[in-house]
DOTIZA-397410 format. One record per residue: x, y, z of N, C-alpha, C, O, CB in turn; residue number from 1. Coordinates in nm, 2 decimals, always signed. Glycine has a CB too. Layout:
! residues N
+--------+--------+--------+--------+--------+--------+--------+--------+--------+--------+--------+--------+--------+--------+--------+-----+
!    n_x !    n_y !    n_z !   ca_x !   ca_y !   ca_z !    c_x !    c_y !    c_z !    o_x !    o_y !    o_z !   cb_x !   cb_y !   cb_z ! pos !
+--------+--------+--------+--------+--------+--------+--------+--------+--------+--------+--------+--------+--------+--------+--------+-----+
!      X !      Y !      Z !      X !      Y !      Z !      X !      Y !      Z !      X !      Y !      Z !      X !      Y !      Z ! NUM !
...
+--------+--------+--------+--------+--------+--------+--------+--------+--------+--------+--------+--------+--------+--------+--------+-----+
This chain:
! residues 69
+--------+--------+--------+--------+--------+--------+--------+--------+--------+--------+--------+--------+--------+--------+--------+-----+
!    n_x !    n_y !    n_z !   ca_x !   ca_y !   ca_z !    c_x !    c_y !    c_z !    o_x !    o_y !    o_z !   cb_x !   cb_y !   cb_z ! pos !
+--------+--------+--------+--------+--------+--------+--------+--------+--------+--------+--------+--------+--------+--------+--------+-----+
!  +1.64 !  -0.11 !  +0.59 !  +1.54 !  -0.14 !  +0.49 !  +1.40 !  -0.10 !  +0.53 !  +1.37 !  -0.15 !  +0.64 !  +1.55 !  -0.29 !  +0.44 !   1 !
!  +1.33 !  -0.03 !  +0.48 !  +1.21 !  -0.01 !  +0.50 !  +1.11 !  -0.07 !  +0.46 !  +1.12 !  -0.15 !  +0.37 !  +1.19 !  +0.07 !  +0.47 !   2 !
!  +0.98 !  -0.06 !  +0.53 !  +0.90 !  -0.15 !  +0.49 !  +0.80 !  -0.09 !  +0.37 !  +0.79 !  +0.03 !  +0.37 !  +0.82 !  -0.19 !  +0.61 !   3 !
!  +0.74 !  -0.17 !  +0.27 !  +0.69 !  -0.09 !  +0.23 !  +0.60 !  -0.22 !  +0.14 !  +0.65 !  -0.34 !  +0.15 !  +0.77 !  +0.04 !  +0.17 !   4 !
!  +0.50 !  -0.22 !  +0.07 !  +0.39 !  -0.22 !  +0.01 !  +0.41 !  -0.17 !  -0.13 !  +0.43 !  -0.05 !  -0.16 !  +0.29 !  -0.16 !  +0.08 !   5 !
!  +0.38 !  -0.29 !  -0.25 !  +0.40 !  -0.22 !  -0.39 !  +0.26 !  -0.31 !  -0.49 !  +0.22 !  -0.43 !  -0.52 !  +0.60 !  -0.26 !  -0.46 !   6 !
!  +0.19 !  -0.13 !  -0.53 !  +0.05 !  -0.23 !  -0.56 !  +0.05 !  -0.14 !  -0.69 !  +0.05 !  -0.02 !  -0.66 !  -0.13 !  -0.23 !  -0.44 !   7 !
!  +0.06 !  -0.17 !  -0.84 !  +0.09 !  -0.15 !  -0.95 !  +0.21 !  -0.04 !  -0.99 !  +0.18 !  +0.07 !  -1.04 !  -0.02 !  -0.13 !  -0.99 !   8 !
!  +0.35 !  -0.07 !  -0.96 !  +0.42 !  -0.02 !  -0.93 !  +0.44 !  +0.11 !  -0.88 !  +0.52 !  +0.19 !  -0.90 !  +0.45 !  -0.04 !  -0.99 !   9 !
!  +0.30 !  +0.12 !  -0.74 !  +0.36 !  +0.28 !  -0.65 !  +0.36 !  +0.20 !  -0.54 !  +0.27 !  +0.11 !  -0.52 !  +0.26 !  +0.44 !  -0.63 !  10 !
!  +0.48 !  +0.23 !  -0.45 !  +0.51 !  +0.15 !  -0.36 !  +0.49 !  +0.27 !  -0.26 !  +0.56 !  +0.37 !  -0.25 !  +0.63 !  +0.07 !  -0.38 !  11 !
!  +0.37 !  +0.21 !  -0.15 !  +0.35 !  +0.23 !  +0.01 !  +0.39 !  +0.23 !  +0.13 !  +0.32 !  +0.15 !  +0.19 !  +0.30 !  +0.18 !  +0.04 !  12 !
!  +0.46 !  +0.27 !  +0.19 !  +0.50 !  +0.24 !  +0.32 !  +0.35 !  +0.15 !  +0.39 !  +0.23 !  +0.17 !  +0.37 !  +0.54 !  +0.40 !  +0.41 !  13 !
!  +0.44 !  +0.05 !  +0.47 !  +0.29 !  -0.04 !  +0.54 !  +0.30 !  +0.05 !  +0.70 !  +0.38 !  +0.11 !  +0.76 !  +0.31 !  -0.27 !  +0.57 !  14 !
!  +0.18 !  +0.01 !  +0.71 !  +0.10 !  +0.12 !  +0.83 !  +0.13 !  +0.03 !  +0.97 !  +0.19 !  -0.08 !  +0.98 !  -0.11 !  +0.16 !  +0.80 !  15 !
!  +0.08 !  +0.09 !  +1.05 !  +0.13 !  +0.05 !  +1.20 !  +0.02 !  +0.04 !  +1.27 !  -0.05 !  +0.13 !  +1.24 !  +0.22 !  +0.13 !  +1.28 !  16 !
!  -0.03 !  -0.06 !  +1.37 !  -0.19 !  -0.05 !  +1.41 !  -0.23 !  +0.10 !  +1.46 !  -0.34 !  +0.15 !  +1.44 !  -0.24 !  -0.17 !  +1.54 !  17 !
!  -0.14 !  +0.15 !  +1.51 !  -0.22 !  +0.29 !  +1.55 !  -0.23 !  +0.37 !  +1.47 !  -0.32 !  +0.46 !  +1.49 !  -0.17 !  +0.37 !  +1.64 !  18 !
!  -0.13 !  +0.37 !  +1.32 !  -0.15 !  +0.47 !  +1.18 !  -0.32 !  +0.43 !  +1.20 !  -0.41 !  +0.51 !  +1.24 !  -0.05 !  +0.42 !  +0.99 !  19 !
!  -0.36 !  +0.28 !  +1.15 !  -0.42 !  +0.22 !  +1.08 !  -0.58 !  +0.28 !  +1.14 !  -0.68 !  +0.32 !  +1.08 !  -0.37 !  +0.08 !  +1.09 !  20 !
!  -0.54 !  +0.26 !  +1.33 !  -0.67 !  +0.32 !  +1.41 !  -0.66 !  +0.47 !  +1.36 !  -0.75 !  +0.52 !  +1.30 !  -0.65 !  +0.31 !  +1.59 !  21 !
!  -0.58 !  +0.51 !  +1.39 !  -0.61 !  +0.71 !  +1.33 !  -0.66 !  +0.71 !  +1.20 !  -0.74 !  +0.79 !  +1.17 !  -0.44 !  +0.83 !  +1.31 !  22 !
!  -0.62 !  +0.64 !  +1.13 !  -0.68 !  +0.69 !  +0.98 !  -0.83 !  +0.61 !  +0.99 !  -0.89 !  +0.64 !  +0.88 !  -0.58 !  +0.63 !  +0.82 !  23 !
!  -0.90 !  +0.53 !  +1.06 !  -1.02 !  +0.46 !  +1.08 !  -1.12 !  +0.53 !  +1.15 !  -1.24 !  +0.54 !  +1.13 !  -1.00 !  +0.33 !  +1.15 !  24 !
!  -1.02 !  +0.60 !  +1.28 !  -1.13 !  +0.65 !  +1.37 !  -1.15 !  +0.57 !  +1.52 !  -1.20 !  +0.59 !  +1.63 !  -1.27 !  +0.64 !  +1.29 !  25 !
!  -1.06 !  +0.48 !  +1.46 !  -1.10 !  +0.37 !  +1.62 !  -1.01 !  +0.34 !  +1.69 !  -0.90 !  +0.39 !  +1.67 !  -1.15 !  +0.23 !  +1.62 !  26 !
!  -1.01 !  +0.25 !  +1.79 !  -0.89 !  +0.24 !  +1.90 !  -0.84 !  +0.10 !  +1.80 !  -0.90 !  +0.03 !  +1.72 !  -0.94 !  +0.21 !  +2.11 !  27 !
!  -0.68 !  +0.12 !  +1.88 !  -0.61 !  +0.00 !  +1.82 !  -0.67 !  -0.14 !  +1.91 !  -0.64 !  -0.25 !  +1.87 !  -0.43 !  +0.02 !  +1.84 !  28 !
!  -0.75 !  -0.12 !  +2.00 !  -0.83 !  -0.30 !  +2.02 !  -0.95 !  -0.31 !  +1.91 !  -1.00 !  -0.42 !  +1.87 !  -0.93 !  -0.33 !  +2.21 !  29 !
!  -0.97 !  -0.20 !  +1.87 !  -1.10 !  -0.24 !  +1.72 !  -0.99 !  -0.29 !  +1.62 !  -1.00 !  -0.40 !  +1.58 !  -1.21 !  -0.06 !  +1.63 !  30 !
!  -0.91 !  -0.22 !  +1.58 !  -0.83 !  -0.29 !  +1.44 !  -0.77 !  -0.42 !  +1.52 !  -0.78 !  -0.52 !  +1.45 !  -0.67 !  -0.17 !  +1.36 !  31 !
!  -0.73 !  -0.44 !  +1.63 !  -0.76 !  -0.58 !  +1.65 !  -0.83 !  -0.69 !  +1.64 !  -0.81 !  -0.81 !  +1.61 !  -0.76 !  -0.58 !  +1.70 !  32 !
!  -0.94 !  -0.58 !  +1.67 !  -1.10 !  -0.70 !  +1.63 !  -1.14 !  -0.72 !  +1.50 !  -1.23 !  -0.80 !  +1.47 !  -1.25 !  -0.64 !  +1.69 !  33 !
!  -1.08 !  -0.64 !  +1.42 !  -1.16 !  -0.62 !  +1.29 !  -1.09 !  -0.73 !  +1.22 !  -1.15 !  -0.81 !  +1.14 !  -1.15 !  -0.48 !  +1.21 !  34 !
!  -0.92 !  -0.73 !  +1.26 !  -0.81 !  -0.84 !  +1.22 !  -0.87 !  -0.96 !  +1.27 !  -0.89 !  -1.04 !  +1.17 !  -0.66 !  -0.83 !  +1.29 !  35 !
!  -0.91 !  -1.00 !  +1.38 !  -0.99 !  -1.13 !  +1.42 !  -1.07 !  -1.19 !  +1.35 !  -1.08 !  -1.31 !  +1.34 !  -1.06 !  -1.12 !  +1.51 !  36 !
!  -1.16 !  -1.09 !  +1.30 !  -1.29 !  -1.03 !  +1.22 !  -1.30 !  -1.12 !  +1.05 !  -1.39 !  -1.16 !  +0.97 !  -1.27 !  -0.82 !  +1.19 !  37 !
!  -1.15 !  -1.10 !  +1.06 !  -1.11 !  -1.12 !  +0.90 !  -1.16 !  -0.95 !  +0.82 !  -1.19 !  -0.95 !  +0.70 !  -1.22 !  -1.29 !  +0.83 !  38 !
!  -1.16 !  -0.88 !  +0.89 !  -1.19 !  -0.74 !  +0.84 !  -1.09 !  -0.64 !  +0.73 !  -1.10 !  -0.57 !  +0.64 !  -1.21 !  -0.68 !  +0.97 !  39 !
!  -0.99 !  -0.71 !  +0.82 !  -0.85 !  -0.66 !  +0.71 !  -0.74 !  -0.75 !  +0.79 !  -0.74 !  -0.78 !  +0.91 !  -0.79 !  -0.46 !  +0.71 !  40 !
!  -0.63 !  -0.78 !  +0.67 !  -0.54 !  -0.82 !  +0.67 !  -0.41 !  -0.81 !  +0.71 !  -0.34 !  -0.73 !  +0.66 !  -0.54 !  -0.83 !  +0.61 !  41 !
!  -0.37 !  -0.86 !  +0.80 !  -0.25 !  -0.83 !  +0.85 !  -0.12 !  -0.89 !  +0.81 !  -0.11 !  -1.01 !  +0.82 !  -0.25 !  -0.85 !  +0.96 !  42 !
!  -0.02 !  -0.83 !  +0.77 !  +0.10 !  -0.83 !  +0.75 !  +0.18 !  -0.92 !  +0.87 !  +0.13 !  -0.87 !  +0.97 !  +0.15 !  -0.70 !  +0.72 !  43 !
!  +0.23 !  -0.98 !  +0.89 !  +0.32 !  -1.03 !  +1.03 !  +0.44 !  -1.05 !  +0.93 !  +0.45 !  -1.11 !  +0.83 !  +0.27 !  -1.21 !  +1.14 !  44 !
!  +0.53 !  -0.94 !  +1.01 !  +0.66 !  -0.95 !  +0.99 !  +0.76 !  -1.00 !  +1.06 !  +0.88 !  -1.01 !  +1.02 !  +0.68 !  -0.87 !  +0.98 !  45 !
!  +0.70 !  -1.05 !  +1.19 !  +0.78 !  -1.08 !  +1.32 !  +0.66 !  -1.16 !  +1.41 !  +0.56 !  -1.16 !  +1.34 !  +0.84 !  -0.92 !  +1.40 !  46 !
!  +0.65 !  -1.21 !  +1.51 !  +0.53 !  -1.28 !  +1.63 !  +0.49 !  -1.17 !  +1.67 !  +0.37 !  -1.15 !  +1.69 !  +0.59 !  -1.38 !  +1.77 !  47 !
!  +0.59 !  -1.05 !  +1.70 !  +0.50 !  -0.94 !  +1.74 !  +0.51 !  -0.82 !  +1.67 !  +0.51 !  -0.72 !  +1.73 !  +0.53 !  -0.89 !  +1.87 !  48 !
!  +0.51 !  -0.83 !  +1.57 !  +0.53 !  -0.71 !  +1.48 !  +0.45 !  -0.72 !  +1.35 !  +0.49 !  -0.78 !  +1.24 !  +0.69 !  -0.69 !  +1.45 !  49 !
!  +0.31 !  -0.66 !  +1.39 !  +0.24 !  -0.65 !  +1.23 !  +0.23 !  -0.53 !  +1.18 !  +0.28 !  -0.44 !  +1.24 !  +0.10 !  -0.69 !  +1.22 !  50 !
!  +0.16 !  -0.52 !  +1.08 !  +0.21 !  -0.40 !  +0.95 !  +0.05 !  -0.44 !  +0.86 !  +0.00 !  -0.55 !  +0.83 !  +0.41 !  -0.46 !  +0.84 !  51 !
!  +0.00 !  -0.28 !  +0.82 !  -0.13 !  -0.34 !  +0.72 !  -0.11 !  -0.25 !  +0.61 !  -0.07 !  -0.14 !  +0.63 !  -0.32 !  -0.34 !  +0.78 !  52 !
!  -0.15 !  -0.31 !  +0.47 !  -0.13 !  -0.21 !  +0.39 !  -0.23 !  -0.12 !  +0.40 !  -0.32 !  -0.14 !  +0.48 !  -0.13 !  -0.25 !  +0.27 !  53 !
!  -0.20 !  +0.03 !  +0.30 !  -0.27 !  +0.10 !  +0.33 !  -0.38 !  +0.06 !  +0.18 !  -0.46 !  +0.15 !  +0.14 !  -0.20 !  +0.25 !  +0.37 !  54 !
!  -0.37 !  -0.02 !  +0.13 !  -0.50 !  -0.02 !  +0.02 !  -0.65 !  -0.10 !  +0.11 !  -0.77 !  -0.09 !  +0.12 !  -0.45 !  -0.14 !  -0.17 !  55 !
!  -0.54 !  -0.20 !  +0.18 !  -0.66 !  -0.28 !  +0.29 !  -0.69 !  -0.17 !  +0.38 !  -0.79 !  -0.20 !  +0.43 !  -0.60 !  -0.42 !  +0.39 !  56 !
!  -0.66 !  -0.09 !  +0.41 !  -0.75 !  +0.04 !  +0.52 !  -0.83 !  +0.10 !  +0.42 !  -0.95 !  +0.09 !  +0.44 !  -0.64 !  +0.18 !  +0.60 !  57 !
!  -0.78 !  +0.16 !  +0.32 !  -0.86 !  +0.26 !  +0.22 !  -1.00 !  +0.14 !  +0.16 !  -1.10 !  +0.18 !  +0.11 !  -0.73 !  +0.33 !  +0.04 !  58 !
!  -0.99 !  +0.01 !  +0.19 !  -1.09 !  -0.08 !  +0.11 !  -1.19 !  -0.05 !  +0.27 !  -1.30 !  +0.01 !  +0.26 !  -1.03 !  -0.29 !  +0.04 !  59 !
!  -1.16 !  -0.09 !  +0.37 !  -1.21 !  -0.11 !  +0.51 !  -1.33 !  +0.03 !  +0.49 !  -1.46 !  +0.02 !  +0.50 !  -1.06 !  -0.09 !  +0.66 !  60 !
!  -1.27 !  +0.14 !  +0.46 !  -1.29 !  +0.30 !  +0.46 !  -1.43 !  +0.25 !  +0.40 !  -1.54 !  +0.23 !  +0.45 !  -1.17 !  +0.42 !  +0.37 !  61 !
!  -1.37 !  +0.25 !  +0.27 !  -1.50 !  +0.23 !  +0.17 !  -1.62 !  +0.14 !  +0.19 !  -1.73 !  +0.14 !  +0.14 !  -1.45 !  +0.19 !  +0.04 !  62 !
!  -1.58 !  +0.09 !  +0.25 !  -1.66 !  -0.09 !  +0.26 !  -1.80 !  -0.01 !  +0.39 !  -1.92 !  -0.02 !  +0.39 !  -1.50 !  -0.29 !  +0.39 !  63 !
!  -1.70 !  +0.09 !  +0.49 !  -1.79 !  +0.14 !  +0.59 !  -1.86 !  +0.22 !  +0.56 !  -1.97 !  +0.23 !  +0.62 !  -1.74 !  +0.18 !  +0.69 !  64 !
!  -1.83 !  +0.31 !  +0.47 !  -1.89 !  +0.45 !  +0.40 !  -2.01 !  +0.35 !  +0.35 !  -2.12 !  +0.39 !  +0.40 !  -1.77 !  +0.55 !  +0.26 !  65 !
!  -2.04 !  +0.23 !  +0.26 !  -2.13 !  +0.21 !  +0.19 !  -2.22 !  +0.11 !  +0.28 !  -2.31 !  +0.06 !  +0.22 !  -2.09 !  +0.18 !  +0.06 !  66 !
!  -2.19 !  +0.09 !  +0.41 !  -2.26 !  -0.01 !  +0.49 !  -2.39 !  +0.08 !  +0.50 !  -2.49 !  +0.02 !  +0.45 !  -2.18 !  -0.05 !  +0.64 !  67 !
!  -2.42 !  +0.24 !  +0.57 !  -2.50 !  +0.26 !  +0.58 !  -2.64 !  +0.26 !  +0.50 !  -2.76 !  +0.26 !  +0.54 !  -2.46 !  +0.33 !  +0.61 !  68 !
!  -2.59 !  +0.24 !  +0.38 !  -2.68 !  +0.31 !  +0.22 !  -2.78 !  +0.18 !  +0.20 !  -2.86 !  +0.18 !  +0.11 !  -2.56 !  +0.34 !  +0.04 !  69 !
+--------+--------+--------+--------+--------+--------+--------+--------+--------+--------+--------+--------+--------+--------+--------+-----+
């Protein structure tokens, strides 16, 4: 069974902290921190196995794009 994420019926595969760092730009101890942060949300599917949607990265994206302005 795959994992996946369903946000008005199109359903996502959920991302993996290192998708999540490559599509951010940062190391997977920043999406750590950001998770600490309450920055974005994490999925726990397991004690050691998290998963983030990709609308919570694409909001993260945006949220940073408009910090500078």
């Amino acid at each position: 069974m795959s994992e996946a994420s369903s946000h008005r019926g199109v359903t996502e595969p959920l991302l993996r902290v290192g998708e999540v760092a490559d599509q951010l730009g940062v190391s997977v101890q920043t999406v750590k921190r950001y998770e600490r942060a309450g920055r974005i949300e994490p999925i726990r599917l397991s004690p050691r196995t998290v998963r983030y949607r990709p609308d919570a990265v694409r909001a993260l994206l945006a949220a940073d794009s408009h910090e500078g302005e």
